[in-house]
Backbone bond lengths (Angstrom), bond angles and torsions (degrees), N, CA, C in turn:
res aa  C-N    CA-C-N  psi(-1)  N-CA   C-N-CA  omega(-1)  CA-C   N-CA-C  phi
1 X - - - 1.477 - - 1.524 110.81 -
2 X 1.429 107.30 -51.10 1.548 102.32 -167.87 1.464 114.24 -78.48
3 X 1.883 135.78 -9.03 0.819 130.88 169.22 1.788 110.55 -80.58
4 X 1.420 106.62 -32.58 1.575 103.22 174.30 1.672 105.74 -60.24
5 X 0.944 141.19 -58.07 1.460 149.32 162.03 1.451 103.92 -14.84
6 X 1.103 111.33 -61.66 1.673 130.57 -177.40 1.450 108.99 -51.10
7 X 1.443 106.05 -38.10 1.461 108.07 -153.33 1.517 91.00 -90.41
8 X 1.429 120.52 -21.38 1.480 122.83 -178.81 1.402 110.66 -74.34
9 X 1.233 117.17 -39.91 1.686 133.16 -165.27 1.739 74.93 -67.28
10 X 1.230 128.92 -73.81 1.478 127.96 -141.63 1.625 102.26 -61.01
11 X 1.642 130.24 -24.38 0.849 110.55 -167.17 1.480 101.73 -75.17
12 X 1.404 99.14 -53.60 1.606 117.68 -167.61 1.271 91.07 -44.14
13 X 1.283 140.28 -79.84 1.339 147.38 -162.11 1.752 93.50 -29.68
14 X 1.622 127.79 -69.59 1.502 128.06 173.31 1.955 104.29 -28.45
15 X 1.160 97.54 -60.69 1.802 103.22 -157.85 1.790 96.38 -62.06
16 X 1.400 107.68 -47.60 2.032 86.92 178.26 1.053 111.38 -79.09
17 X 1.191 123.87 -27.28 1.854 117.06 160.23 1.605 106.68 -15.77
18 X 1.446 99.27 -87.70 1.382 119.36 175.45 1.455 112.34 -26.29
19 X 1.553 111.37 -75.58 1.212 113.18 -160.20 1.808 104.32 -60.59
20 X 1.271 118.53 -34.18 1.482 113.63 -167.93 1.388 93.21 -54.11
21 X 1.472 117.93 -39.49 1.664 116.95 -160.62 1.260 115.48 -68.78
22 X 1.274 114.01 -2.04 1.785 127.92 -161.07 1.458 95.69 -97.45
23 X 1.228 120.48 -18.40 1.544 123.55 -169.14 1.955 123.07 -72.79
24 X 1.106 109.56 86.66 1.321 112.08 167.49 1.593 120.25 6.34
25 X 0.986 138.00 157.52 1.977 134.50 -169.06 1.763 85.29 -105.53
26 X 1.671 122.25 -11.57 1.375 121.02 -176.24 1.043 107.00 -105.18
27 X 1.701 124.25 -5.95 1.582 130.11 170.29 1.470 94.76 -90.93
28 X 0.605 122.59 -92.59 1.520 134.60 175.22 1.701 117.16 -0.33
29 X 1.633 111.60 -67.19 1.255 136.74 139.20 1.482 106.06 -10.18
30 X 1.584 101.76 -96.18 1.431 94.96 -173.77 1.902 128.00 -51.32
31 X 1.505 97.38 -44.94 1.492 108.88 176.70 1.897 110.22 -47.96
32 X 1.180 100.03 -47.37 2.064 107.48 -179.72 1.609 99.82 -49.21
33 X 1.632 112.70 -49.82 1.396 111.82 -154.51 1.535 116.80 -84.46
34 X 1.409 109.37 -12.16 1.775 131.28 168.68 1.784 97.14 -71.37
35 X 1.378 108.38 -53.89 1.584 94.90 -144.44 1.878 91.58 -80.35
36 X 0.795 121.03 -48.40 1.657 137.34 171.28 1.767 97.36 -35.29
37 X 0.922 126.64 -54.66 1.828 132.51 -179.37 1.417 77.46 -82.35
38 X 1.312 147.20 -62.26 2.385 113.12 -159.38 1.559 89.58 -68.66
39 X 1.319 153.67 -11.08 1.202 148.39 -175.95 1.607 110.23 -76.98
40 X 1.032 83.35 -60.87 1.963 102.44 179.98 1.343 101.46 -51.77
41 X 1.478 119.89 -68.08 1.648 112.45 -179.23 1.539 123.29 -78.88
42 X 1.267 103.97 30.14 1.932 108.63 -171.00 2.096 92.07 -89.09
43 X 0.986 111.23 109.26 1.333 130.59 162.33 1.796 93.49 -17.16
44 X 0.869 131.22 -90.79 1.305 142.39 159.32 1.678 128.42 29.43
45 X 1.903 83.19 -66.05 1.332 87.00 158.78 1.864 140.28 -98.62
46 X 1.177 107.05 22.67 1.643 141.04 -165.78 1.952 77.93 -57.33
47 X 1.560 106.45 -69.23 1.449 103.61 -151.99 1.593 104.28 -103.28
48 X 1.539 119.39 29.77 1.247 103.29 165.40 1.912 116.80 -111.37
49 X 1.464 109.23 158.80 1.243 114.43 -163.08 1.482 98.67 -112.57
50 X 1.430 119.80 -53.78 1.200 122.32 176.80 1.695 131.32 -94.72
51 X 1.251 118.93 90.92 1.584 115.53 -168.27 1.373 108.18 -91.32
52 X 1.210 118.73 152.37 1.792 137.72 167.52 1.737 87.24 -91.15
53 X 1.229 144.63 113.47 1.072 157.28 131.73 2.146 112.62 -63.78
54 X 1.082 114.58 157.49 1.374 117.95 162.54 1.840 111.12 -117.21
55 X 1.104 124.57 164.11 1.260 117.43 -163.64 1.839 88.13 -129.00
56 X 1.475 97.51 119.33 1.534 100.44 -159.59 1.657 117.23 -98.83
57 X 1.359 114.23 119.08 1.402 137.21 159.47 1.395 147.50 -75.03
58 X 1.192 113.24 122.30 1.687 117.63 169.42 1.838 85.12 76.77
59 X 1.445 91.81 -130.18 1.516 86.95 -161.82 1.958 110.23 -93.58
60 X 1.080 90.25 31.59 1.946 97.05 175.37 1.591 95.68 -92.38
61 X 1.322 87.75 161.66 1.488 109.75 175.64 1.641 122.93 -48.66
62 X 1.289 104.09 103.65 1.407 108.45 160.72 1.574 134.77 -12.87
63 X 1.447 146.03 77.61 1.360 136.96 -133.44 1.756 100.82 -110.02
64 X 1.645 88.47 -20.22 1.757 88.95 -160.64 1.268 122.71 -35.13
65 X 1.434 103.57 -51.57 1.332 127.59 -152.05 1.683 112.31 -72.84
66 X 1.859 98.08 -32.37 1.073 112.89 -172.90 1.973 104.44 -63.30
67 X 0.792 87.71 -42.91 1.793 110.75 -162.63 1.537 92.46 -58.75
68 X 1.151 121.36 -59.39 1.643 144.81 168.56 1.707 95.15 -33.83
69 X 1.398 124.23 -56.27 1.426 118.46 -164.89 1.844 106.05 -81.64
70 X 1.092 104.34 -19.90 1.611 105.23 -170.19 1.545 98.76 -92.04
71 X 1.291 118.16 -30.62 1.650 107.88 177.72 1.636 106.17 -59.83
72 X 1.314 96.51 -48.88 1.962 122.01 -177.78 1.307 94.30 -55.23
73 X 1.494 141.40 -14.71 1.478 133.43 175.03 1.241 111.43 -114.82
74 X 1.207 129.15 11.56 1.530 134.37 157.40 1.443 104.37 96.17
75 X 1.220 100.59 16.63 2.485 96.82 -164.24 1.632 89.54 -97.40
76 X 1.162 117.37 141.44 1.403 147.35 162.79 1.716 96.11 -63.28
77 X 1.379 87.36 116.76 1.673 114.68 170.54 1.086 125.33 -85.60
78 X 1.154 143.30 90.97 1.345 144.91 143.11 1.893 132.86 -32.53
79 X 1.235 130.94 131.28 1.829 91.90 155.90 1.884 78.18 -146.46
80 X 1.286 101.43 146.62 1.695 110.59 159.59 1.320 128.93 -27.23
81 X 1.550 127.09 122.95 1.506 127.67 154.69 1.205 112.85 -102.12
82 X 1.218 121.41 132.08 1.625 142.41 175.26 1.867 116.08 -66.21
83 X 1.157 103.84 86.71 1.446 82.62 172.90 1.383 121.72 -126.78
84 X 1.806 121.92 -170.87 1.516 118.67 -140.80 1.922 101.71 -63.37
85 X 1.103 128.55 167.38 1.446 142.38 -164.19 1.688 128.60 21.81
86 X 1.999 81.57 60.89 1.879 101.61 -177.54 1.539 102.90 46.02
87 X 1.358 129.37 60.39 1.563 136.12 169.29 1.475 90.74 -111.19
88 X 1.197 123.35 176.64 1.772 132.79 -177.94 1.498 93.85 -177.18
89 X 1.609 103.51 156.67 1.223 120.99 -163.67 1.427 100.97 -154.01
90 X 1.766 114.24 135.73 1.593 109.99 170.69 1.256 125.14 -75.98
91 X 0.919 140.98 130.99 1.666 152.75 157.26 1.413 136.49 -70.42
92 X 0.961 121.92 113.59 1.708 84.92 -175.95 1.738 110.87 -106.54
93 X 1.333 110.83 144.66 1.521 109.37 -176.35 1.766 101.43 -130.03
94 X 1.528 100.22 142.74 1.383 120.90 154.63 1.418 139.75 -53.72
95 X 1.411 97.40 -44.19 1.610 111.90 -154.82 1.520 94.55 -155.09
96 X 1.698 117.56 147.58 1.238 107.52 176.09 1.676 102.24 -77.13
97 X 0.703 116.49 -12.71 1.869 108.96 153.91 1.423 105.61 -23.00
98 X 1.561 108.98 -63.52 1.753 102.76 -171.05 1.083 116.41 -53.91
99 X 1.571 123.91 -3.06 1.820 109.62 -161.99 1.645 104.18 -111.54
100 X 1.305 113.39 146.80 1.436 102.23 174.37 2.302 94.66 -143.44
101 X 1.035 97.00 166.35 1.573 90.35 -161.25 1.781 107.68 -71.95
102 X 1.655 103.05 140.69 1.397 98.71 165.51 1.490 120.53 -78.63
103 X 1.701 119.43 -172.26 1.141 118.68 -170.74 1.525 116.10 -59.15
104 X 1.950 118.94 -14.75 0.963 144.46 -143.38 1.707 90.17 -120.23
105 X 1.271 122.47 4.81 1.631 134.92 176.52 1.617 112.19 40.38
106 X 1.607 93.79 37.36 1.683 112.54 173.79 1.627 97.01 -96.07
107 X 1.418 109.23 126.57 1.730 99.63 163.81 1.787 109.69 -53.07
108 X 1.488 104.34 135.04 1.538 101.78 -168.40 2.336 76.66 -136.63
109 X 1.098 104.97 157.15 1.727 129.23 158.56 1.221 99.24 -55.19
110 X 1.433 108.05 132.61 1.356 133.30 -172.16 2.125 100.86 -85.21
111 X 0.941 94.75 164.39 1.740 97.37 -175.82 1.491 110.92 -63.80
112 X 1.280 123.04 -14.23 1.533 135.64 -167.04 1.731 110.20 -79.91
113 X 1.616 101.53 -25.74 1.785 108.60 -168.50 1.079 94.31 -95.73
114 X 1.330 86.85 145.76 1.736 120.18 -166.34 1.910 104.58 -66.07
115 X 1.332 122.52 121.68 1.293 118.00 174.94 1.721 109.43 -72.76
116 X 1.613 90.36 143.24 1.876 69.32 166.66 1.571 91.54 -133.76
117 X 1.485 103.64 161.10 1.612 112.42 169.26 1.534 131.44 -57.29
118 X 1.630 110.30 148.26 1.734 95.08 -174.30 1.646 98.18 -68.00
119 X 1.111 133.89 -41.58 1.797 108.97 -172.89 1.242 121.02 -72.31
120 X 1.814 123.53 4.87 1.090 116.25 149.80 1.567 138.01 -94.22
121 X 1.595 98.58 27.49 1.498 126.41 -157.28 1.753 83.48 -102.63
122 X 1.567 125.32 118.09 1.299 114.91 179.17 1.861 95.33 -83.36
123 X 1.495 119.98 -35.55 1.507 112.30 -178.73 1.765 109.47 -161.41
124 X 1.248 89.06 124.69 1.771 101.80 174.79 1.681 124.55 -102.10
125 X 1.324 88.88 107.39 1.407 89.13 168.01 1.899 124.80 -82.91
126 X 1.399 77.38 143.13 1.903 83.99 -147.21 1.557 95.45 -112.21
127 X 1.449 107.11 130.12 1.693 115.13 -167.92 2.128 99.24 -73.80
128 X 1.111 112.81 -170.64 1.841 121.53 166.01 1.659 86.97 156.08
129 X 1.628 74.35 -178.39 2.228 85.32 -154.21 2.315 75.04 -102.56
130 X 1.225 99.25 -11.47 1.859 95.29 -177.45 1.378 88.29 -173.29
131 X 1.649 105.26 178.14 1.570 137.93 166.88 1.540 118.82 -160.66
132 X 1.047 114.86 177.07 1.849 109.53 -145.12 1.929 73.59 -142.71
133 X 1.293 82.55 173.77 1.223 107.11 -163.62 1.361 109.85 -89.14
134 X 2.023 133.43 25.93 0.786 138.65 129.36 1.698 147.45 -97.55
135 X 1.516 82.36 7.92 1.433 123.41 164.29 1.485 106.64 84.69
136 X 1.540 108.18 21.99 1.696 114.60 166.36 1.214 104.33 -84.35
137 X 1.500 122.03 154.65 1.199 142.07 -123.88 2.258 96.93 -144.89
138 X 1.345 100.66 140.67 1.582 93.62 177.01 1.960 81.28 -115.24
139 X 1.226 111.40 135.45 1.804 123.22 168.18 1.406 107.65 -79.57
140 X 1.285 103.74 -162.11 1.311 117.33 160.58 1.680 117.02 -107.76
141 X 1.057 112.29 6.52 1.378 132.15 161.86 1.967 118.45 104.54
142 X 1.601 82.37 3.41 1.583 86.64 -171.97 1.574 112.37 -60.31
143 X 1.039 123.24 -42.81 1.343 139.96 -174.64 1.944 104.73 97.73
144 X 0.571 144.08 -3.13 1.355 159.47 -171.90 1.526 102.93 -31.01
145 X 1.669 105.93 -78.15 1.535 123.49 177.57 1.139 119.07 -73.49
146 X 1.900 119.99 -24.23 1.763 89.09 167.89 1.123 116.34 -83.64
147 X 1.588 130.27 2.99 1.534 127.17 176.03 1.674 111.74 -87.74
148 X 1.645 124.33 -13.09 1.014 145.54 176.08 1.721 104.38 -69.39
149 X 1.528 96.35 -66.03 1.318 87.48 168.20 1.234 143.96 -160.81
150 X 1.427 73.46 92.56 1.557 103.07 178.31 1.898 99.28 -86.87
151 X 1.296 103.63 144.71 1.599 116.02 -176.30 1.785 115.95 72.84
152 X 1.281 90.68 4.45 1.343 117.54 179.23 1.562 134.86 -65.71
153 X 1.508 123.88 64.81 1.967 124.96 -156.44 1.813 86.14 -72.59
154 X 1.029 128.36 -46.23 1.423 106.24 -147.07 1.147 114.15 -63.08
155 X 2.048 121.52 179.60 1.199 117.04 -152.42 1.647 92.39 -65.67
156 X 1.762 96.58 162.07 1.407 121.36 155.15 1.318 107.18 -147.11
157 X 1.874 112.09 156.17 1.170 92.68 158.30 1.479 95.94 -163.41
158 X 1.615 132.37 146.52 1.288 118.34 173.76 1.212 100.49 -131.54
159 X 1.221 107.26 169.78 1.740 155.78 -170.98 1.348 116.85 -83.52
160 X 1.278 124.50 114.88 1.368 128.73 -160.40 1.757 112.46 -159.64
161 X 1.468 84.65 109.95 1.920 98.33 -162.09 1.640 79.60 -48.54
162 X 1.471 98.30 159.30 1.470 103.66 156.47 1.274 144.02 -83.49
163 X 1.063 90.52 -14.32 2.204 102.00 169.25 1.711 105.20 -79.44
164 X 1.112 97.20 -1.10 1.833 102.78 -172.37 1.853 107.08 -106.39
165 X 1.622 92.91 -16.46 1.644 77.12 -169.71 1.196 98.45 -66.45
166 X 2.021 94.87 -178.39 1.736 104.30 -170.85 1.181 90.33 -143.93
167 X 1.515 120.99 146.56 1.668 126.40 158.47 1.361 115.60 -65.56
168 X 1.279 115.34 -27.36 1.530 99.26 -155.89 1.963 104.63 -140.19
169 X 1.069 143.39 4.23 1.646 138.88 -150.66 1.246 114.15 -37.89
170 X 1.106 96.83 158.37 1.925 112.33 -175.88 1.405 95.77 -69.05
171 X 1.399 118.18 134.66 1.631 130.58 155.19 1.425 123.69 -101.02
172 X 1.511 111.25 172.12 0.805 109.35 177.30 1.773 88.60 -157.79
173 X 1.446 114.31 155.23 1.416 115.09 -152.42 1.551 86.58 -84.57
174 X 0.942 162.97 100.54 1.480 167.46 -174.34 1.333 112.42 171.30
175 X 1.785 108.38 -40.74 1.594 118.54 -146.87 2.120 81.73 -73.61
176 X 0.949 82.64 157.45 1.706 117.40 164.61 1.082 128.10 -83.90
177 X 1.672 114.18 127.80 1.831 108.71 170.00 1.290 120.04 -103.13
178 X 1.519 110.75 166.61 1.371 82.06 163.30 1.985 108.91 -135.86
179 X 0.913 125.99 147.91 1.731 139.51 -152.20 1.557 81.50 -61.29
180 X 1.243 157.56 -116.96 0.810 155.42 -105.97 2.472 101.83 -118.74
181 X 1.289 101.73 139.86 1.438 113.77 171.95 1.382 110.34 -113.17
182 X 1.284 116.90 118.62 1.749 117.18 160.56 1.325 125.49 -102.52
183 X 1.105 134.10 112.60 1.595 116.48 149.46 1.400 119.76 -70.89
184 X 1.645 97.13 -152.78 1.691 107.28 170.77 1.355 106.19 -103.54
185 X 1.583 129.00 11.18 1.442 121.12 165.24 2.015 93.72 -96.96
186 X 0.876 113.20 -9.67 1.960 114.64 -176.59 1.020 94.79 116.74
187 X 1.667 112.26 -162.79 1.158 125.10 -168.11 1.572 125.70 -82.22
188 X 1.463 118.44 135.70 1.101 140.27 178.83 1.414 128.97 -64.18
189 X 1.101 99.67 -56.93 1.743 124.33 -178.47 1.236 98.25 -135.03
190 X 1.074 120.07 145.79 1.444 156.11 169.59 1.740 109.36 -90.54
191 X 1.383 122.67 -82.64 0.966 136.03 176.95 1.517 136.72 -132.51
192 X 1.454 118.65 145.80 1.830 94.67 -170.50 1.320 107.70 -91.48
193 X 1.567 120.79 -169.54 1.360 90.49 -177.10 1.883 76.18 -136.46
194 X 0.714 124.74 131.59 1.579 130.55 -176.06 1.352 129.77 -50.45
195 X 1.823 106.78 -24.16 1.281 117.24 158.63 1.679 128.11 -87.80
196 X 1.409 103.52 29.43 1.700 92.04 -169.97 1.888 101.21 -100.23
């Protein structure tokens, strides 16, 4: 069962590959600058200080800017470090000064920024290529974030163009959710409910 699952995630994962890549630099454009503003005004983040941000590549969501507005609001920045057997760890950085590229030629926190713990993480925004309307998530297959957080209540929430959302994605008991889904029409889901 769980390798057929696998074999589904991998295709799908190929087919939005594609399709994300099909997206205009003026789709894209506009789509980054919708979901980044339902983020900014998501109630959610009113009372958090310390965020896990992702620093966004190829055809993922544009993060720069975001990161740029939360320093400009005084919140402690986070972004992911990659380390040995798909483990990851938060960082926190100042300036993209702190970032220099991982093995994966993602700007990742240099060894110098201060790690901080996930329960001192008030909310992580969590990257995927989509999410379905139980707020499961398709990756890029690294496994990184569902081993991050797994056992994981505090806030999450990711970003999901809207021609990409999904009702329903293949699971697998490992994969990761996350509490809240936004597009660029707002929010999707609210909450999952553990029996769906």
């Amino acid at each position: 069962m769980g390798s057929d699952v696998s074999s589904v995630k991998k295709i799908l994962r190929q087919q939005i590959r594609g399709a994300l890549a099909e997206l205009s630099d003026q789709e894209k454009a506009w789509s980054d600058k919708e979901l980044i503003a339902r983020f900014l005004e998501h109630p959610a983040l009113e009372g958090a200080r310390t965020i896990l941000v992702y620093y966004g590549v190829g055809t993922e969501i544009d993060t720069r800017g975001l990161i740029e507005t939360l320093w400009a609001q005084g919140r402690r920045v986070c972004l992911p470090k990659c380390l040995p057997d798909r483990q990851m760890e938060a960082r926190v950085v100042t300036s993209f000064g702190d970032l220099e590229p991982d093995a994966y030629g993602i700007p990742a926190p240099k060894e110098g920024c201060e790690t901080v713990a996930r329960e001192d993480l008030d909310l992580i925004l969590v990257p995927g290529l989509c999410f379905d309307s139980r707020g499961s998530r398709l990756g890029q297959g690294g496994g990184y974030y569902d081993r991050y957080l797994e056992d994981h209540d505090g806030l999450t929430i990711g970003l999901c163009r809207e021609d990409f959302f999904q009702i329903n994605l293949p699971r697998e008991p490992f994969d990761a959710w996350v509490r809240y889904v936004l597009t660029e029409e707002g929010q999707v889901w609210p909450n999952r409910d553990p029996d769906l």
